[in-house]
N, C-alpha and C positions, 0 to 999 in steps of 0.2 A: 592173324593175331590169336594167342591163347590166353584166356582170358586168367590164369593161374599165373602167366608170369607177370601181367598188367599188374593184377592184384599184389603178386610179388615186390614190385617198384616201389606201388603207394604206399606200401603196411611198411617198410623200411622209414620210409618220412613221415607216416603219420604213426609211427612207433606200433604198430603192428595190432594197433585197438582204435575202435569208432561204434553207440547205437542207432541203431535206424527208427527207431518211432518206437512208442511205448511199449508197444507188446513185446519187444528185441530189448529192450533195455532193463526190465526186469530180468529177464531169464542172461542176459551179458551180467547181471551184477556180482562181483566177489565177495565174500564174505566180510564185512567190512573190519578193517585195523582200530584198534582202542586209538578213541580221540581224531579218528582220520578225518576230514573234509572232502567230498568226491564233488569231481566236474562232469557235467556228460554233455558232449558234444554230438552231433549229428551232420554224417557229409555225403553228397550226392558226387559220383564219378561219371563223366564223358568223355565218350572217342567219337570222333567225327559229328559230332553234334548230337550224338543219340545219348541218353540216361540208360546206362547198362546196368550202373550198381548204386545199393544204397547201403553205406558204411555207419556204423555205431559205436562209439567209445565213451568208458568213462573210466576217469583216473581218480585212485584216492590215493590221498595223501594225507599220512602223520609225520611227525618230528622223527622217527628213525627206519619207517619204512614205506613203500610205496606200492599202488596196485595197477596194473591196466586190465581191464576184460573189454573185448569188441566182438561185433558181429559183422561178416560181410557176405552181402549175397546177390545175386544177378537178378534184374527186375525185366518188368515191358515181356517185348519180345524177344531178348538176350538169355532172360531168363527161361523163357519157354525153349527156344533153341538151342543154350548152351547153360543148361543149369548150374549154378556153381554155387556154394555156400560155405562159409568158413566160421570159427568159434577161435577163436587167440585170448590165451588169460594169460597172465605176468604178475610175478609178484616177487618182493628183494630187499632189501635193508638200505640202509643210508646211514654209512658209519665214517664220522670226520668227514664230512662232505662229500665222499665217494659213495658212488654207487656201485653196489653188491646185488646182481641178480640170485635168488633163488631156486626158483622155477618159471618153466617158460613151456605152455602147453600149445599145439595148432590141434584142433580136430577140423578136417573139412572134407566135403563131397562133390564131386563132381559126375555127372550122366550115372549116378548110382554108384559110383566106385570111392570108397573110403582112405583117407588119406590121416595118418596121424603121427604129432610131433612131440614128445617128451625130452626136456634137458633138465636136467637138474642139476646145479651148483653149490659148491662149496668153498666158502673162504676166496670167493669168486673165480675158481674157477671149476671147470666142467666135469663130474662124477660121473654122470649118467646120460644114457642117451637111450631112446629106443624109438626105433623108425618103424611103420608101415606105412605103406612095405618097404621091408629090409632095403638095406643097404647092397647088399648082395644084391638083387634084382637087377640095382642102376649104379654100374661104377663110376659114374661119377658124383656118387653120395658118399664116395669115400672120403672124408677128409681128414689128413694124419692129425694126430694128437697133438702134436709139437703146435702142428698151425690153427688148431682151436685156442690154445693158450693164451687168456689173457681175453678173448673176445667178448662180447654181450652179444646178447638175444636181441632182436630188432628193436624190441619195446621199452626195453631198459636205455640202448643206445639213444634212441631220442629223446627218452627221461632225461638220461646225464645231460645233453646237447642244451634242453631246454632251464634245467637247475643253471650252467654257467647262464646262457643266456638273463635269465631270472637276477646273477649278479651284474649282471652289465658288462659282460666281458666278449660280446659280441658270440658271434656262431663259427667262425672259422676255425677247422682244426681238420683233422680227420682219424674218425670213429669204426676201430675191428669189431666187426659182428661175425656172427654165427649164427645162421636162421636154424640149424638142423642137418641141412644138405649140401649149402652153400657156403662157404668163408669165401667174403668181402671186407672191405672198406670204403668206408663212405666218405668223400673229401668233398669241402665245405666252404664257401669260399664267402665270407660276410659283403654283401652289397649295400650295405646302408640301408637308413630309411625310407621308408614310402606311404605315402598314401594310397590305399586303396577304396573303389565306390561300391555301394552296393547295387545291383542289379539283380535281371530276372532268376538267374542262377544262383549270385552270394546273398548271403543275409549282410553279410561283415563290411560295417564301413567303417575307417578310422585309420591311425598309424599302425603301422606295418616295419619290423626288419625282413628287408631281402634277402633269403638265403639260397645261393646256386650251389648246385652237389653233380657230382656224378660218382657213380657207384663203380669202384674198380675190382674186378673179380681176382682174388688171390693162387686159383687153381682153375686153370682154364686148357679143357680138353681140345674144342675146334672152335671155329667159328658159329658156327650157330650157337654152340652153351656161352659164349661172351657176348652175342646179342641179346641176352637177356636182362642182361647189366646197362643200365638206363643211367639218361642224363637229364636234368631238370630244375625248375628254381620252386624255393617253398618261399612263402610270410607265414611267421608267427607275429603273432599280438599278448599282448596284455587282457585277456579277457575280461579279468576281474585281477583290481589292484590288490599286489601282493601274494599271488596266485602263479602256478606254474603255467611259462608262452604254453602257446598251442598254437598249432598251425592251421592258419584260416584260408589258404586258397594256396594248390599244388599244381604246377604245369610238367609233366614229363613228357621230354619227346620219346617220340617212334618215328618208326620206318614210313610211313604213309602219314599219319597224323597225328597230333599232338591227344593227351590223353589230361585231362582237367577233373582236377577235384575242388571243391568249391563247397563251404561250409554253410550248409542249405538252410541253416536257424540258427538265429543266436541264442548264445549258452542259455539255457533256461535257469538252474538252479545251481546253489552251492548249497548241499547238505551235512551239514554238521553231526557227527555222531559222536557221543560221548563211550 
């Protein structure tokens, strides 16, 4: 298991932002939108029954534009043996009900090696890009121009998912993204409702839409690069009425064992900034 592509999986369904505890959530915060509302959530991730990571997100939202910043980083003994830590900030308009990604940052590290993601948009679509490291390095970061067209960044993609959902229009559809290195599609299959209980692991108890995805890779060199394209069921909730879902418990299968996200406290605050 690499734990960059794990992390890969989730950040696609939990829109590519989550804080871990307060001292992460200050330093996650974007600089906030006139008039915006931010949510901050907090989600613990398992494989095999271990706590490998602890994710941090918080989303703001105004009337015409919207923000995600997260932190994710490997905890326990995961984190000593396979250190990894990630920084994802997002930020985009919302013009006529559509969403318009902006910009779309990743900085993360892994065993001391720096990895970073710049896209920036225009009129939705992709102006700018700058990989380290390069794209030359890893050919299969090439992805042609033609098949960027039209994509979102992971964070926006589950923005938009979650705005229809927020009309009641269910979750089914399926959403082009572009993390940077990868064009996919994420297809979405609306399960109805459910209830969910809280336990050792969720905080979240209450109704739930069931939503199953699996992630179809658009440009796939072998088999190992399309193993990294995962399958899985998310619930979102209503956190706070009138407020954008959020997704409060993620199951993705693997190869040996299923990898669980589970939203470890419920939402603390909604802050109003004028």
């Amino acid at each position: 298991m690499r734990l960059s592509r794990l992390a890969l999986t989730a950040a696609v369904v939990l829109a590519g932002a989550i804080p871990a505890g307060a001292e992460m959530r200050a330093a996650a915060t974007a600089a906030p939108l006139a008039g915006e509302e931010r949510v901050a959530l907090d989600y613990q991730i398992y494989f095999g029954g271990l706590n490998i990571m602890k994710v941090g997100v918080e989303l703001g939202l105004s009337p015409d534009a919207y923000d995600v910043a997260a932190r994710t980083e490997t905890i326990g003994l995961t984190g000593y043996l396979a250190p990894w830590r990630s920084h994802i900030t997002t930020r985009g308009e919302i013009d006529g009900g559509k969403v318009e990604p902006v910009r779309h940052r990743v900085d993360a590290q892994s065993r001391g090696k720096q990895r970073n993601i710049a896209i920036d948009f225009t009129d939705g679509e992709i102006t700018g890009l700058v990989l380290n490291p390069p794209a030359a390095k890893d050919p299969r970061d090439e992805i042609p121009a033609a098949l960027r067209r039209g994509a979102l960044d992971p964070a926006s993609a589950l923005f938009a998912l979650v705005r229809v959902m927020g009309e009641g229009q269910g979750c089914a559809g399926r959403m082009p993204v572009f993390d940077g290195r990868r064009r996919y599609d994420v297809v979405i299959v609306d399960k109805g409702s459910d209830t969910l209980r809280a336990h050792d692991y969720s905080a979240y108890h209450g109704a739930a839409i069931r939503c199953d995805f699996h992630v179809e890779p658009i440009v796939v060199e072998n088999a190992e690069h399309k193993r990294r394209f995962r399958s899985g069921r998310a619930w979102f909730a209503e956190v706070f009425p009138g407020r954008p879902w959020v997704p409060v418990r993620l199951e993705v299968d693997g190869d040996y064992a299923q990898t669980l996200v589970h939203l470890s406290e419920q939402p603390r605050s909604i802050v109003a900034r004028n």
